[in-house]
C-alpha positions, 0 to 999 in steps of 0.5 A: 492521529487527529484526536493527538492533534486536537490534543496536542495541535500536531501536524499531520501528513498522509504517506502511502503504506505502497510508496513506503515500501517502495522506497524502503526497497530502493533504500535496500538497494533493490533498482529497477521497474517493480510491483509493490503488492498487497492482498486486498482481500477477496482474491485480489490484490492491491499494485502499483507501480515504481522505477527505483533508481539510486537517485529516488522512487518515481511512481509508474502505475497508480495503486489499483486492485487487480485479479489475482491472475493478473499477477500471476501474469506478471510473475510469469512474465518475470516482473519484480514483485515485492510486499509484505508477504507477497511471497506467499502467494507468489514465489519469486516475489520478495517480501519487504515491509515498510520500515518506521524510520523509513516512514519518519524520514519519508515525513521529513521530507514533506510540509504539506501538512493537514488538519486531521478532519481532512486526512482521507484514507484512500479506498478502491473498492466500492463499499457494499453492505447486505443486510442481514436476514430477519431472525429465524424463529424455532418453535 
């Protein structure tokens, strides 16, 4: 993206892959507290979570990582839990992607616009490198 606006001087915005979601699930109809889940990787998952209500989507927990025992926890508890693929790890998860027009018509809504160096990816787990060992050497 920011080498299209360099390009062709753009607008850019940043939307939440998990707002999105969210908001394609209200648009499906789904109301009511629920968990937007994502895998993270490494056993965990990304989770937020949202009221959706037939007037709009209002964020009630920010996006965190948590154990994958912590969601099991709350699928035990009977939370509603949706994602893209959430169903794989959970069973009565229900599984909803982010749908492009909803994310067009997610980025009609805003004007808040950027410039492209500026635009960040959020990121909730430290980065952390390991160096290699040195080559083996066989003789």
């Amino acid at each position: 993206m920011q080498g299209w606006q360099l390009a062709r001087t753009i607008k850019l915005l940043g939307i939440s892959s998990v707002k999105c979601i969210a908001t394609q699930a209200q648009a499906d109809g789904v109301t009511g507290r629920v968990n937007v889940v994502i895998d993270a990787q490494r056993e965990e998952f990304y989770i937020a979570g949202y009221e959706l209500t037939a007037d709009g989507v209002r964020e009630t927990e920010p996006l965190r990582i948590v154990s994958g025992a912590e969601i099991r926890q709350r699928a035990d508890a009977g939370e509603v839990l949706m994602g893209p693929e959430v169903s794989k790890w959970f069973p009565s998860g229900k599984t909803i992607f982010p749908r492009a027009a909803m994310l067009g018509r997610m980025a009609l809504t805003r004007s808040h616009f950027i410039p492209g160096e500026k635009l960040e990816p959020i990121y909730l787990r430290e980065t952390k490198f390991v160096k290699a060992p040195p080559p083996r050497i066989i003789s």
